[in-house]
SERO-573932 format. One record per residue (C-alpha): y, z, x; residue number from 1; residue in one letter. Coordinates in pm, whole numbers, plus 50000, padded with zeros to 5 digits. Each point is the difference from the previous one (the first is absolute). Layout:
N
{{Y,Z,X},NUM,'a'} ...
END
This chain:
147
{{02803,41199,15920},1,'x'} {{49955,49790,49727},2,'x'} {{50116,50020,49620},3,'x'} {{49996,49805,49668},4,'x'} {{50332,50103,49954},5,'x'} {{50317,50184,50167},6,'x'} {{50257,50141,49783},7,'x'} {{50359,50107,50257},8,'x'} {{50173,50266,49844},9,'x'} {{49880,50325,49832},10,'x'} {{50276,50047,49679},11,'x'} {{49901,49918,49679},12,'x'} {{49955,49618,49989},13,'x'} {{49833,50033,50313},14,'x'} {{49745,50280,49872},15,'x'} {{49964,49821,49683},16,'x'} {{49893,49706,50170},17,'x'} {{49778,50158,50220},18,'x'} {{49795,50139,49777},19,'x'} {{50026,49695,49746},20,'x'} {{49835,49837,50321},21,'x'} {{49696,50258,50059},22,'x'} {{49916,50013,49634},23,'x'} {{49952,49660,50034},24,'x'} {{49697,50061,50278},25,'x'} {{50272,49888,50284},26,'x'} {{49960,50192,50318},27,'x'} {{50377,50100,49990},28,'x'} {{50203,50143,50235},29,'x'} {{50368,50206,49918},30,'x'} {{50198,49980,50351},31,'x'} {{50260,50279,49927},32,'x'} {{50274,50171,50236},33,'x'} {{49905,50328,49891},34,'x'} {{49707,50147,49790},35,'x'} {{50222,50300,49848},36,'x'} {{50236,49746,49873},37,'x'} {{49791,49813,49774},38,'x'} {{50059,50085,49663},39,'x'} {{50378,50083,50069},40,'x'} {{50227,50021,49706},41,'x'} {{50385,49960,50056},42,'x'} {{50239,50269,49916},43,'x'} {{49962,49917,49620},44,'x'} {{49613,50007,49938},45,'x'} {{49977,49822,49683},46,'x'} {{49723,49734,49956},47,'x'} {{50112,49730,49705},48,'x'} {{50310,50028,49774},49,'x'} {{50138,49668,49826},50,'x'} {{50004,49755,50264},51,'x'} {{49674,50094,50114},52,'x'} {{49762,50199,49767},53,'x'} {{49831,49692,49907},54,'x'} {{49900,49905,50327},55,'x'} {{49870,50375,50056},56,'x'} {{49794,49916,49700},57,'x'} {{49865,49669,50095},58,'x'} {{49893,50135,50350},59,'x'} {{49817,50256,49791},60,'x'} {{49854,49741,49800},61,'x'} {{49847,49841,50275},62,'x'} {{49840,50313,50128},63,'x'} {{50297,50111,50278},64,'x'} {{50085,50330,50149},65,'x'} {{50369,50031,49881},66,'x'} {{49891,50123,49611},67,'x'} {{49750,50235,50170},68,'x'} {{50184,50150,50231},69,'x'} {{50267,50036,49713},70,'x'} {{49770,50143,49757},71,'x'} {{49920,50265,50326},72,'x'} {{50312,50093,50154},73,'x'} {{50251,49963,49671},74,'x'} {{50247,50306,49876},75,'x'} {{50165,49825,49756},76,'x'} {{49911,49693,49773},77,'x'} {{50283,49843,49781},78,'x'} {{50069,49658,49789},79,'x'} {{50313,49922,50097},80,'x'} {{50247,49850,49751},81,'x'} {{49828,50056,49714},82,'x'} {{50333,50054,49786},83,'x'} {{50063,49569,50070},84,'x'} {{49699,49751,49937},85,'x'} {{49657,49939,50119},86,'x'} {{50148,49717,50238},87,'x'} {{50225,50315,50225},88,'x'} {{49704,50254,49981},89,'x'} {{49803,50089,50311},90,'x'} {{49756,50255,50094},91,'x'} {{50082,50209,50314},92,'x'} {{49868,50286,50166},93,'x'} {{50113,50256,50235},94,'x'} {{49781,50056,50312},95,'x'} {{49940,50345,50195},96,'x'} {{50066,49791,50367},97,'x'} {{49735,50212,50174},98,'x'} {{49720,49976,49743},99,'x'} {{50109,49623,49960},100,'x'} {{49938,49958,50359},101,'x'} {{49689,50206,50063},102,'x'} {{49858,49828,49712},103,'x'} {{50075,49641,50111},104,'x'} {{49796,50065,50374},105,'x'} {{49726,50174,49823},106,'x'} {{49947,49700,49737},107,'x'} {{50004,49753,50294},108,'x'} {{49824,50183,50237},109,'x'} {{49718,50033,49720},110,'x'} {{50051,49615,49951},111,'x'} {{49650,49803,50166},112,'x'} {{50054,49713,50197},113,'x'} {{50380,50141,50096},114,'x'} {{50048,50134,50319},115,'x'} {{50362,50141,50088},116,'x'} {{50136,50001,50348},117,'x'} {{50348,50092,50151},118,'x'} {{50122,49731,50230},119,'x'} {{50326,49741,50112},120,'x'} {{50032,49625,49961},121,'x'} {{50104,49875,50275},122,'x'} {{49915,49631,49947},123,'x'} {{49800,49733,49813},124,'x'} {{49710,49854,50200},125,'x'} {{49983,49559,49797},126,'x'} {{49750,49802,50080},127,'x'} {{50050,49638,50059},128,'x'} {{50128,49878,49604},129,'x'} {{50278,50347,50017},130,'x'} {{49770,50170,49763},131,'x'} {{50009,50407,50072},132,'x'} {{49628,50083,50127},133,'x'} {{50137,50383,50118},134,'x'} {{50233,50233,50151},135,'x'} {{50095,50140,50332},136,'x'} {{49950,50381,49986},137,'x'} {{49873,50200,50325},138,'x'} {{49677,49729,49897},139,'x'} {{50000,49692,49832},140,'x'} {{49904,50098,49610},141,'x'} {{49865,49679,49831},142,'x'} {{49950,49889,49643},143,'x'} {{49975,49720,49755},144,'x'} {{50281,50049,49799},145,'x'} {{50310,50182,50064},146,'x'} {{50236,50206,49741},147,'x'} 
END
């Protein structure tokens, strides 16, 4: 098979790119371990706070899935710090895990040009300058570029 792009991974830089990529007009493929895990929050589901609320809203910005699925799955939305100054505030919210998660395979399933697909990397096939032209799966999957 043969791709514009393959994106490894399926958590959230991985998804982001992904469909960054088929929005684009790529034909993009997400090689992920398991379907039901993409989307996954950890055991704190917050998306932002200080350190990183600006890059939630930069993503948004550029048309990403991180504000959206935010805006679907969110039970709580705070500014935090807003006692010190503007420099220490950040915008988090809370995420219902399931909904986050149901919500993030929907959105990319819906995405054109993306196809998901659960697989293993077992090695890089290079061609003769060390370049990565694919993957060893069960098949050889090849692309032209390689997240």
């Amino acid at each position: 098979l043969e791709w514009d792009v393959v994106v490894i991974g399926g958590g959230h830089a991985g998804t982001e790119a992904a469909a960054a990529s088929a929005r684009t007009g790529a034909r993009t493929l997400l090689l992920t371990h398991k379907l039901a895990d993409i989307g996954a929050l950890s055991c704190n589901p917050s998306i932002g706070g200080v350190g990183k609320g600006h890059l939630v809203c930069e993503i948004d910005a550029m048309g990403g899935m991180m504000g959206k699925l935010a805006d679907e799955a969110g039970v709580q939305f705070r500014m935090l710090n807003m006692s010190k100054g503007p420099a220490v505030r950040g915008p988090r919210a809370q995420m219902d895990r399931q909904m986050y998660r149901s919500a993030s395979l929907r959105l990319l399933t819906e995405t054109p040009n993306l196809t998901l697909s659960c697989g293993s990397v077992h090695d890089l096939l290079l061609d003769d300058a060390g370049a990565v032209r694919g993957v060893k799966l069960g098949a050889d999957t090849r692309g032209e570029a390689w997240v």
